[in-house]
C-alpha positions in Angstrom: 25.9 66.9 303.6 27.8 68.4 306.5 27.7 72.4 305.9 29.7 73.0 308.3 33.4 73.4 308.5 35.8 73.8 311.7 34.2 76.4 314.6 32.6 79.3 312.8 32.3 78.6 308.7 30.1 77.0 306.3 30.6 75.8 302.8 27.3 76.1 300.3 26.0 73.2 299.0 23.8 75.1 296.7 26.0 78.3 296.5 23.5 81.1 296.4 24.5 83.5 292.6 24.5 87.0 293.0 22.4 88.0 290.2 22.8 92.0 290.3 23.7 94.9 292.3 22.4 98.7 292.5 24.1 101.5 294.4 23.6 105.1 295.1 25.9 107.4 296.7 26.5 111.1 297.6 28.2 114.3 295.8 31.8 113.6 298.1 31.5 110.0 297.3 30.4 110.5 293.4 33.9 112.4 293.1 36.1 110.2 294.4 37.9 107.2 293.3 35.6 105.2 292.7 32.9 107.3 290.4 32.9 105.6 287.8 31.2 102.4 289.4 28.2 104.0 290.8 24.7 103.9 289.4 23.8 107.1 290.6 25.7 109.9 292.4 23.1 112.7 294.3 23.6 116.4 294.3 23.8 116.7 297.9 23.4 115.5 300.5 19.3 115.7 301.4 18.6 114.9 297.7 15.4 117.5 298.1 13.7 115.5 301.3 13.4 117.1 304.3 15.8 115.0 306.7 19.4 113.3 306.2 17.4 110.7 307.7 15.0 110.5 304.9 17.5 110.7 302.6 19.1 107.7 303.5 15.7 105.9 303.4 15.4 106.8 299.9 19.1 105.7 299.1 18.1 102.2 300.4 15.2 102.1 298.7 16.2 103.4 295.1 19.4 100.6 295.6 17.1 97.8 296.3 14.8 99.0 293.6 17.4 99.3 290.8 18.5 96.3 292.3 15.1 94.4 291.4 15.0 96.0 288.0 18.8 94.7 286.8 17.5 91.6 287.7 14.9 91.8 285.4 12.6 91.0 288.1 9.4 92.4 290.1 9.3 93.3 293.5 6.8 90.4 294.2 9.4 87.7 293.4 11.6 88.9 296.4 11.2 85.9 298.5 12.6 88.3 301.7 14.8 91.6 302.5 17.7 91.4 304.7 18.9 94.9 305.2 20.1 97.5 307.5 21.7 100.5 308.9 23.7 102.5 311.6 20.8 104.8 312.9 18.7 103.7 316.0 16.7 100.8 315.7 17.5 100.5 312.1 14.9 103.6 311.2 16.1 104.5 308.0 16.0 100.6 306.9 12.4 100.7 308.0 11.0 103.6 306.5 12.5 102.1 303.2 11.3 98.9 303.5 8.0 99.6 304.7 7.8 101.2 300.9 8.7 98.2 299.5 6.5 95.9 300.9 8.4 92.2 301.4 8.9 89.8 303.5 11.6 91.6 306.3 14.6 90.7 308.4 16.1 93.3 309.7 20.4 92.7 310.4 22.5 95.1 312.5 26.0 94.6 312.4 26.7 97.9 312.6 29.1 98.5 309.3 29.5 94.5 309.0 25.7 94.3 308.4 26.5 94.5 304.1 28.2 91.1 304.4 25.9 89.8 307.8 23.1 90.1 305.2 25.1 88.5 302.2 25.7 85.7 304.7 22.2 85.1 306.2 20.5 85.6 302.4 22.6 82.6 301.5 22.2 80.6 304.8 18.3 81.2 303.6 18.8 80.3 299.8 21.3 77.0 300.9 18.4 75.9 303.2 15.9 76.0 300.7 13.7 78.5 302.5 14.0 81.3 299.6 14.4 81.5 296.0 15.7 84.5 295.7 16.4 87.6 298.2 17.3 91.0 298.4 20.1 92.3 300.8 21.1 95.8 301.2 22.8 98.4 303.6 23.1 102.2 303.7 25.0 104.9 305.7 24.4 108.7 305.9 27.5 110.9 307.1 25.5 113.6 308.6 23.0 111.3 309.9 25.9 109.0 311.3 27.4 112.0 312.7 24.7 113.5 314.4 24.4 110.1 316.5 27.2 109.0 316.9 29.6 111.9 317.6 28.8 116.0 317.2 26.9 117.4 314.5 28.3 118.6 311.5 27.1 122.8 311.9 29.7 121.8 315.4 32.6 122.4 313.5 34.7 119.6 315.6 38.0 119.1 315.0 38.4 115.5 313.8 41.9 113.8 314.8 43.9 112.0 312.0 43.1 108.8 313.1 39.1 109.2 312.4 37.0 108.0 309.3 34.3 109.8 307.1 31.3 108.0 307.4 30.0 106.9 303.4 26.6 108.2 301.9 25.4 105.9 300.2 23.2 102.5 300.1 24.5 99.1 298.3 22.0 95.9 297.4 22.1 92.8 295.8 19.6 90.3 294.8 20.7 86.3 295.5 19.0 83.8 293.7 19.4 80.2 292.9 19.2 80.3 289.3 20.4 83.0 287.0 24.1 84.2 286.1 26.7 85.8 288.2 29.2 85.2 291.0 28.2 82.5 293.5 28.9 82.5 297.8 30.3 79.8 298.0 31.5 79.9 301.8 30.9 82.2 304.7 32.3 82.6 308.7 30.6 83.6 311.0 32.6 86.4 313.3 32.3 86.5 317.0 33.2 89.9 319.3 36.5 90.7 319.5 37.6 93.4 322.4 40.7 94.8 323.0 39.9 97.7 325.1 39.6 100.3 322.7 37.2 102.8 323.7 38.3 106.0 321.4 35.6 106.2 318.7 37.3 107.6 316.9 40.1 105.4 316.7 37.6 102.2 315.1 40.2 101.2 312.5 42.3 100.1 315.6 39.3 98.6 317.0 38.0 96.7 314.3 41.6 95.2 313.4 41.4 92.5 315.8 38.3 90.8 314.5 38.9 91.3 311.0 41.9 89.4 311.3 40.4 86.8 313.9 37.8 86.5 311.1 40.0 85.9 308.5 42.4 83.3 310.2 39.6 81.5 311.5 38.5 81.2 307.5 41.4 80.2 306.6 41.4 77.6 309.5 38.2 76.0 308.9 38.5 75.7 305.2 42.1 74.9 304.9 42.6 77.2 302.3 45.5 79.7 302.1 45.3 83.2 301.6 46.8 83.2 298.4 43.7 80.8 297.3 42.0 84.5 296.9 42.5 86.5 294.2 41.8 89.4 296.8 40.8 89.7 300.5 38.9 93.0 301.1 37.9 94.2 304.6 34.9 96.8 305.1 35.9 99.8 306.5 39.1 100.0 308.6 41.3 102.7 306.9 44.4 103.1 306.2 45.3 102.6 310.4 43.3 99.5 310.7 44.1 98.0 307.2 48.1 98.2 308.8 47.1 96.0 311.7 45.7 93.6 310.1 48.7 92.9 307.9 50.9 93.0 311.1 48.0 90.6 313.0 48.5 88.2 310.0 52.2 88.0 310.0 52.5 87.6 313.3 50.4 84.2 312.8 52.5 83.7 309.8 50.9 85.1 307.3 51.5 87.6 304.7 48.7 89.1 302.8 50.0 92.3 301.8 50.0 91.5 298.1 46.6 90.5 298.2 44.7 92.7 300.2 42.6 95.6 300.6 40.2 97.8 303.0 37.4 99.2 300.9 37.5 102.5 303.1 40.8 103.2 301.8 39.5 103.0 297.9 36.9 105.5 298.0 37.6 108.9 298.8 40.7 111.0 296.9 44.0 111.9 299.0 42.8 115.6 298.8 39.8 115.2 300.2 40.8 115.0 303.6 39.0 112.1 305.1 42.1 111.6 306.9 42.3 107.5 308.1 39.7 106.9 305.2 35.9 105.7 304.4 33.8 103.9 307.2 29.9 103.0 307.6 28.0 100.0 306.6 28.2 102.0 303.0 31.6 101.3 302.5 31.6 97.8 302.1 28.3 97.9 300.6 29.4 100.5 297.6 32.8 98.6 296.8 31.4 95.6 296.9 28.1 96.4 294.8 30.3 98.5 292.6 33.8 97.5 291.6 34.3 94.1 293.3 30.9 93.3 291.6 31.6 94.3 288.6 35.4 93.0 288.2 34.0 89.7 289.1 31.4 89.8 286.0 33.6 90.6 284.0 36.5 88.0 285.6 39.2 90.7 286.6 38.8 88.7 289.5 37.6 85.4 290.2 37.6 84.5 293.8 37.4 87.2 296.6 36.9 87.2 300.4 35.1 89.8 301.8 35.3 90.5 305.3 32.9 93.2 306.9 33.9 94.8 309.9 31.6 96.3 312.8 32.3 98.4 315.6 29.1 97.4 318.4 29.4 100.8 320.1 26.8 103.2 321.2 26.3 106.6 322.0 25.3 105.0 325.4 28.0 102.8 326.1 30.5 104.9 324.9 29.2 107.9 327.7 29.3 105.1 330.1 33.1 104.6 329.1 32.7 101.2 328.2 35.1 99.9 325.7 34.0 99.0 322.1 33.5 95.5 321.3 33.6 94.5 317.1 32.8 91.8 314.9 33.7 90.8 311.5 31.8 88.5 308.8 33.1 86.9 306.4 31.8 85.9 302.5 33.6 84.0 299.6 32.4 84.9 296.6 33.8 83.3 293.0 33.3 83.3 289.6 
């Protein structure tokens, strides 16, 4: 059987079941809008460790933990871990991992890599390589911060159009047997770069992708967009989510009525995040959370998710290069 359809996406033969989900998030994030679909909320943000570093490393290894034990599984029947983070060379990812003691691929897709590792565990299941896998992805604001842009103690003034990087760590275990929502189909994204080269402006920048991803989807499977119950991007905020729905109707398109950024369902109005959520935590919290757990219970039935990454670096952004992005895509129905 041909997996493949059009240029970029694949349809499942075996459609890989997501068989549970674990997530852990911070004190901002555990009072948002979104509370009542976390597993655990922290008290701060260092969760008594030494480092927001560490801290994220336990996130991402209490998610995929918790993640094992819904499953009603042991850590030994984890055929592989597909995981990763924003910080360099995917440290925090390591450090929890290394704890856990599997089989290890580690995926950066900056805040993409949630649905880069959905995608790849069920490229691995499909092919027959796996029986069942855990994926995961975490974020750390201060971490994030300190990297990428000032440190927090700075006191810089943020502009309206910049995001607030999610605390917090999402998993999932796939398997080919058990209960749950299956991916059924997946597109690949490719870099899309208009120029951009504000970082904090990375709704704008991401726009372009995400809605190259999703007509390219649409595309290659023939399917329209009404076919989903709901289309959620990762992280683009309420600036990026706009431009994506003006990208789609200028191809003709209008998903307005069924679409939604996961960084603008997180945090509360008053908590002044101003453009909304970003991180590989964003999608990774939604999605392990409320998407998860509205498909269990068939509030929804078929959803697209769509992760978005922004490829910058502290590097290329002091060398004034621009910032090139990428968005994945995973269907995922009851």
């Amino acid at each position: 059987m041909n997996k493949k359809r059009g240029s970029q996406s694949l349809v499942f033969a075996s459609p890989p079941i997501i068989t549970s989900t674990a997530n852990i998030v911070g004190p901002m994030e555990g009072k948002g809008l979104l509370q009542e679909h976390f597993d655990c909320i922290m008290p701060d943000n260092l969760n008594n460790l030494d480092s927001w570093e560490q801290c994220e490393s336990y996130m991402m290894e209490w998610a995929i933990k918790t993640a094992v034990n819904k499953d009603n599984s042991t850590m030994d029947m984890i055929d592989c871990v597909l995981a990763g983070d924003l910080l360099n060379q995917l440290m925090s990812t390591h450090f929890a991992v290394k704890k856990i003691n599997r089989p290890f691929l580690g995926l950066y897709g900056a805040c993409s890599t949630m649905v880069e590792s959905l995608l790849v565990g069920a490229i691995v299941l499909d092919g027959g390589f796996a029986n069942k896998v855990a994926v995961a992805a975490s974020s750390h604001h201060d971490a994030a911060e300190r990297q990428y842009r000032f440190p927090s103690e700075l006191g810089v003034q943020r502009p309206p159009s910049s995001q607030w990087t999610v605390t917090g760590s999402g998993a999932a275990i796939l398997s080919l047997l058990g209960n749950g929502p299956r991916i059924t189909a997946a597109t690949i994204g490719k870099i899309v770069d208009y120029g951009i080269k504000d970082p904090n402006a990375m709704g704008s920048a991401m726009a372009p992708a995400a809605s190259d991803t999703l007509l390219r989807h649409l595309q290659d499977t023939g399917r329209a967009p009404a076919y989903y119950d709901m289309i959620f991007t990762g992280d683009l905020g309420s600036v990026g989510k706009q431009l994506v729905i003006q990208l789609m109707k200028e191809q003709g398109l209008d998903i307005s009525s069924n679409y939604q950024d996961c960084g603008c369902m997180i945090y509360r109005e008053e908590q002044d995040t101003h453009a909304g959520a970003s991180g590989c935590a964003s999608s990774a919290i939604v999605f392990s959370g409320y998407i998860y757990r509205a498909l269990m219970t068939s509030k929804l039935k078929k959803i697209l998710l769509l992760g978005t990454g922004s490829l910058h670096s502290t590097t290329s952004y002091q060398q004034k290069e621009s910032i090139p992005c990428i968005a994945h895509a995973v269907a995922v129905e009851v």
